[in-house]
N, C-alpha and C positions, 0 to 999 in steps of 0.2 A: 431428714430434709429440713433445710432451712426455714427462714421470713419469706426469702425471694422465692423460695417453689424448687431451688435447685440442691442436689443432691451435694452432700459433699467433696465428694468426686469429679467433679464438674466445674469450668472457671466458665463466666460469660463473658461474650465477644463482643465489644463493638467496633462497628469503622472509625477509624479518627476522622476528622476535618479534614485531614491531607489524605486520605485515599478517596476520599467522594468532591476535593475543592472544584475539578471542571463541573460538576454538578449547576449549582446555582450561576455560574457566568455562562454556559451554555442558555438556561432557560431564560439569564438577563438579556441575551442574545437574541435568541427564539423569538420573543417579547418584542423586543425594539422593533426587528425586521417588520414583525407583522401589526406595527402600531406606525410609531414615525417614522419607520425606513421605508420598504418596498410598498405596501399600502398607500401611505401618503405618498409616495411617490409616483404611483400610479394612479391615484385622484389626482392630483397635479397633472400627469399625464395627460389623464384622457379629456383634463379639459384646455388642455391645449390643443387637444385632438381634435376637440368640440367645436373649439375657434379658431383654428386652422392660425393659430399664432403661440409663439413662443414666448410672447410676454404678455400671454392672458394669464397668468396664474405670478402673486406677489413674488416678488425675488425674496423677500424674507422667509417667506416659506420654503421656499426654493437651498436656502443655505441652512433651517435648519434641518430640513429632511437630509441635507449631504452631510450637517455634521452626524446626526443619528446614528447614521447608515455608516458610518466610516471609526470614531469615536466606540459606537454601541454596539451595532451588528458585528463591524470587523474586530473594533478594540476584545469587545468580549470574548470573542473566543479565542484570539489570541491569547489572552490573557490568561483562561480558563484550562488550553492548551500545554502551553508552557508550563504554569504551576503544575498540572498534574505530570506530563511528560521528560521535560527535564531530570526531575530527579529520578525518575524512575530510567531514564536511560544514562543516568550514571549511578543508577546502585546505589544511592543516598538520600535521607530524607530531605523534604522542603522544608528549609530554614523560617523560621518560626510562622507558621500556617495560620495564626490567627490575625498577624498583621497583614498578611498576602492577603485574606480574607476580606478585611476592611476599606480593600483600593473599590471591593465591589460594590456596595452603598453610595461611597462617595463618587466614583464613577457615574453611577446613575444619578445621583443629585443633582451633578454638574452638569451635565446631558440636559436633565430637567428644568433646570435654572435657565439655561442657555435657550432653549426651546420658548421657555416665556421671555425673556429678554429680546428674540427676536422678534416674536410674535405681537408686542407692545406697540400702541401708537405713540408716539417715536419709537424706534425699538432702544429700549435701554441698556446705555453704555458702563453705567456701576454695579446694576444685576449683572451684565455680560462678565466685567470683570471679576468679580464674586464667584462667579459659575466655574471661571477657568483656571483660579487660583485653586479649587478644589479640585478641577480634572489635573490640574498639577501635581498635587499630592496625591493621587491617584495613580499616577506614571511613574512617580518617583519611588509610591511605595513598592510598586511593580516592580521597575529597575533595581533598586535595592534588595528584595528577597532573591529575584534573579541573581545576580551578583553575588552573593553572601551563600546562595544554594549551589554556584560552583566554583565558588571559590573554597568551599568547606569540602565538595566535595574530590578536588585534586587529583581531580581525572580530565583534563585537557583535551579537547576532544574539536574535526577541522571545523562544524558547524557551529564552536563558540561564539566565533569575531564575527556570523553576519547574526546572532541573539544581541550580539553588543553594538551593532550598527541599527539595528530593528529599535533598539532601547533607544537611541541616541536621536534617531529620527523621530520614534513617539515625543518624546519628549521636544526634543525643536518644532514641533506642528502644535502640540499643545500649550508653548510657552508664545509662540506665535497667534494662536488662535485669538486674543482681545486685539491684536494688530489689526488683523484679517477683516474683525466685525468693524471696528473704527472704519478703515477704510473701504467697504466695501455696505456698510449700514449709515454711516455720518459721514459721507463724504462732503457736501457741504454745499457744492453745486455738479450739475446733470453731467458736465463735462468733465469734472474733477472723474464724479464715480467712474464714468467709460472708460479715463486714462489708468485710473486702478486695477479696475479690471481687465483690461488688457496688459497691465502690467507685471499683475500679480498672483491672478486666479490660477494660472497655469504653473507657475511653478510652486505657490502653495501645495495646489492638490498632487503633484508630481512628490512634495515630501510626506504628505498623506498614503495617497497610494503606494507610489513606487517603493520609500522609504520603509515607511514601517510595512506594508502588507506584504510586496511583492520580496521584498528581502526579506523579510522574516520565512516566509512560504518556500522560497527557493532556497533558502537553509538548511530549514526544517527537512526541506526533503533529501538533501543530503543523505542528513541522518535515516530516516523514514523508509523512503522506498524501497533498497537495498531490502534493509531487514524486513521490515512487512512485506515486502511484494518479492523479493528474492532476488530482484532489478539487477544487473552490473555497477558495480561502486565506481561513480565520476573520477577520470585521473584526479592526480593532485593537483597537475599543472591546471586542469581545467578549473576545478573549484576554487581557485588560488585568482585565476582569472577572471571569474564570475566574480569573487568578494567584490574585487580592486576595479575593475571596470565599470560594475553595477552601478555601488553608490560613488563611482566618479561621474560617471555619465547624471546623476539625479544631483548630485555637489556643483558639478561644471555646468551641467542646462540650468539649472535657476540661478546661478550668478551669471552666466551668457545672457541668458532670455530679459532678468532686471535691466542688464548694462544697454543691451542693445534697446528695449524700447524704451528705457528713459532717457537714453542720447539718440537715437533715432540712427542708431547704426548698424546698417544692413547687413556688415561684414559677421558683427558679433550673432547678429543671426542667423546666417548661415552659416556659423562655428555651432551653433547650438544643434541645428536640426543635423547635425554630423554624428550629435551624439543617439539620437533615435534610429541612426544605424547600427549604432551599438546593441541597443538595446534587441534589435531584428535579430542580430546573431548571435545573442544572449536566448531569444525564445526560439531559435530555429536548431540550435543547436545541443541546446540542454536535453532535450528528449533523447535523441541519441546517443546522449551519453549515458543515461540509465538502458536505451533500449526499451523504451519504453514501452514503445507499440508492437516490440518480440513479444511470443504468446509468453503468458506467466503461468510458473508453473501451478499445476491442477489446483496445492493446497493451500496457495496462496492468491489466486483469482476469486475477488467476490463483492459483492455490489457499488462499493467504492470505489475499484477500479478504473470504470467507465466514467464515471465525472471525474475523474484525477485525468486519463487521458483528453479527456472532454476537452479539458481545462488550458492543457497546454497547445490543443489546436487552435483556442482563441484567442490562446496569448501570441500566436506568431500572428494572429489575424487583426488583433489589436497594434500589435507594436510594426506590420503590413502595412495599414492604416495610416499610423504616424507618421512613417516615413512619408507617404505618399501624400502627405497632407497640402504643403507646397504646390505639387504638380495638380493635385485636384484645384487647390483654391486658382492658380494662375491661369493653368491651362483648360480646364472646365467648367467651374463657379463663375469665374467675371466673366470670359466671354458668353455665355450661355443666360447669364442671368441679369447683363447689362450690371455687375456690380461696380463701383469703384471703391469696394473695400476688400484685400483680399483675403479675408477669414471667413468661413462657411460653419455659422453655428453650429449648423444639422451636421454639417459632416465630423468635425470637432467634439461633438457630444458624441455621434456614433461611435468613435473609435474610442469615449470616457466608460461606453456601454458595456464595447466590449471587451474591454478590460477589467472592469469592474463587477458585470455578473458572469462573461465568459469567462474569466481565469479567476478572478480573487473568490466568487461567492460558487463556482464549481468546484474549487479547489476544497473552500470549507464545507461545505455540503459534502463530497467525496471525503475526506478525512474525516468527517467525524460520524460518516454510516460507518466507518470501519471499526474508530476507538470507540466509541459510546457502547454497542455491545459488547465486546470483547473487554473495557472494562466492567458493564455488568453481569457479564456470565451467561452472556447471551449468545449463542453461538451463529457468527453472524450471517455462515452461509445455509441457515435456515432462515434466517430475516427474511421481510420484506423485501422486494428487491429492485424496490423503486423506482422501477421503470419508466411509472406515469411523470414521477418529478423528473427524471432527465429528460424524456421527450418535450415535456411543457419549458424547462427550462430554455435549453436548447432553441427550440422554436419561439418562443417568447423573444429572447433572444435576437437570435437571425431577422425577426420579424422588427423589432423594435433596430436594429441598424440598418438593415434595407429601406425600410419606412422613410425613417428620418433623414437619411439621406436625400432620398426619393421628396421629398418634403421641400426640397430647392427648385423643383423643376414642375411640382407640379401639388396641388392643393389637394386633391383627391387623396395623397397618400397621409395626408391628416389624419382624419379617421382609423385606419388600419394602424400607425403608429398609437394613435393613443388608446386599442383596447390590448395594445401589449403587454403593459405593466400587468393586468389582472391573470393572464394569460400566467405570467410569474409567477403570483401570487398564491395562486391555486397550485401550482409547484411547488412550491415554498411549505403552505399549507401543510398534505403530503407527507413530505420529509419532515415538519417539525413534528405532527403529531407520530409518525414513526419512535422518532427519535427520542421525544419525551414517556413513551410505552417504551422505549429498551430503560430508559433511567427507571421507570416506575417496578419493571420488571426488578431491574438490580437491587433497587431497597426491596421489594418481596424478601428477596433471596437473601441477602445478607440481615434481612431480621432474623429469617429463619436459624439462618447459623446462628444468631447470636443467641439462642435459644441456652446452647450450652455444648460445651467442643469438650470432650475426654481428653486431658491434660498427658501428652506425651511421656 
């Protein structure tokens, strides 16, 4: 027997960086949601709820809980996802793992930075820009490992081009993002800021969400659900139609949506909301082409299932929404509410809602109760099986879009919107601490091995 206690016979094992890298951007994830994402989001919340007004709570707070929440919650695990699943679904290592590694610090920094830059009296515009130049090299270093990890590995595969539309979009929202704070933090005067904001809020976050989350996500599952869930594999013509459509509809609405409210031309927006029908038979149809809701088979059904289905009921309810957005604001909003403006907050945030924890944050909640044990060796259909966090979500949910809504017509629905967020929360709760006991479990287990493996 050796110095180290092991036999001769015997080599020690340990995991590299790249077999445990979703490790720490999961738990940066975890972290955010329950710090300055959904938390503060729902203190924000409930004291709108409190004051029966939506601009009782600072808009700076307000943008940077959206950056957190989108940047940290979603960027994270996207991130943490990809590096670890990519190369393992093509049979090759991740290209050098210790640069991948380093987009996660600076990620958070920039987050960080960004969070005090809004939160400053004036909010400041050279910290803002400090902060984004390092979310920059953040995305970039992202993109680049990505790139270089399939490009090495030479295996061509259909869910490449929406990984490279997902990269292309992170990257355009975060080279954008010192634009966004200028205009939207220093506009200069009251009327300047409104005209920005109606003219830019929506199709920013449209490259936000739609961009990188919802393309990245409907990719992924390409690949994903088939082989995990045993699903029918999307024709080609479909998934061919999804790339091309998706991010034309997200390319063509925010150069429509610009054109028309900065010329005040009603045509080019009604060219735009054309494209949110797209988007309808993008979420209404995707399901059926995996079969989603056929039963699955016995050994592939298990507790991530049901938020992955979850998920895509509320993306047809979400992108439902959108379309109908129009006929709500003209035909029920102004007459009913004596407006002469026709955009309805509440009902515009509703359908941000539902899109954003019904599909985007059901989605990642459902996918990662599945990998997170099964990469630690946790067998997941003895897991938890987190009932409590779907029904809270869920109903958190449904509660916080009906509310809000309801919120136009009547002030009593105040209240019940604003104890929604917590209602989340304690879902959220739930699933992370699940989820951080499957991680804990896995390092158990592979110390154990590395104890010392009898050499083949």
């Amino acid at each position: 027997m050796n110095r180290s206690g092991l036999t001769p016979n015997t080599t020690e094992y340990s995991p590299s960086l790249a077999d445990t890298i979703y490790r720490p951007f999961f738990v940066a994830g975890i972290t955010t949601v329950l710090t300055l994402g959904c938390v503060w989001g729902a203190i924000n919340l409930f004291t709108i709820g409190r004051k029966a007004n939506f601009s009782a709570v600072n808009y700076s707070w307000v943008l940077a809980h959206a950056h957190a929440m989108v940047f940290g919650f979603v960027g994270f695990f996207i991130m943490g996802f990809a590096y670890q699943a990519v190369p393992a679904f093509k049979h090759t290592a991740l290209w050098r793992p210790r640069l991948a590694f380093s987009s996660l610090p600076l990620m958070i920094g920039g987050i960080l930075l960004q969070t005090v830059a809004h939160l400053l009296s004036p909010p400041s515009l050279p910290l803002e820009v400090f902060a984004s130049i390092v979310q920059v090299v953040a995305v970039i270093i992202f993109a680049s490992v990505m790139l270089q990890t399939i490009r090495e590995a030479r295996k061509p595969e259909v869910y490449d081009r929406f990984l490279y539309a997902g990269l292309g979009w992170f990257l355009i929202a975060a080279i954008a993002n010192p634009i966004i704070f200028k205009l939207f933090e220093l506009p200069g005067t009251r009327a300047q800021l409104l005209f920005n904001l109606a003219t830019f809020n929506i199709p920013y976050r449209d490259v936000q969400l739609l961009g990188l989350a919802v393309v990245m996500i409907l990719g992924m599952s390409v690949r994903l659900l088939p082989q995990a869930y045993g699903f029918r594999e999307p024709s080609k013509q479909w998934v061919s139609f999804l790339f091309w459509s998706l991010n034309g509809t997200i390319l063509g609405g925010a150069v429509l949506f610009i054109a028309g409210m900065a010329s005040g031309n009603h045509w080019l927006l009604a060219a735009q909301w054309l494209t949110s029908i797209v988007l309808l038979v993008i979420a209404i149809v995707t399901p059926f082409q995996y079969r989603l809701f056929a039963r699955a088979p016995e050994n592939a059904s298990d507790r991530g299932l049901k938020f992955i289905r979850a998920a895509h009921v509320w993306f047809i309810v979400a992108t439902a929404m959108l379309v109908f957005t129009p006929i709500y604001n003209f035909g029920i909003y102004m007459p009913l509410t004596g407006s002469h403006v026709p955009f309805s907050h509440a009902f515009f945030g509703a359908y941000r809602h539902a899109l954003t924890v019904g599909f985007i944050m059901m989605m990642i909640v459902g996918v990662s109760s599945k990998v997170v044990p099964a990469l630690s060796g946790v067998e997941v259909r003895r897991a938890n099986s987190l009932w409590p966090t779907f029904v809270l979500l869920n109903l958190g949910n449904a509660t916080r879009v009906s509310f809000q809504i309801a919120t136009d017509f009547s002030a009593n629905s105040y209240p019940v919107m604003g104890v929604s967020g917590f209602i989340e929360v304690v879902g959220l709760t739930l699933w992370a601490y699940e989820l951080v006991a499957n991680m804990r479990a896995g390092r158990k287990l592979k110390k154990e091995l590395s104890v010392s493996i009898l050499p083949a």
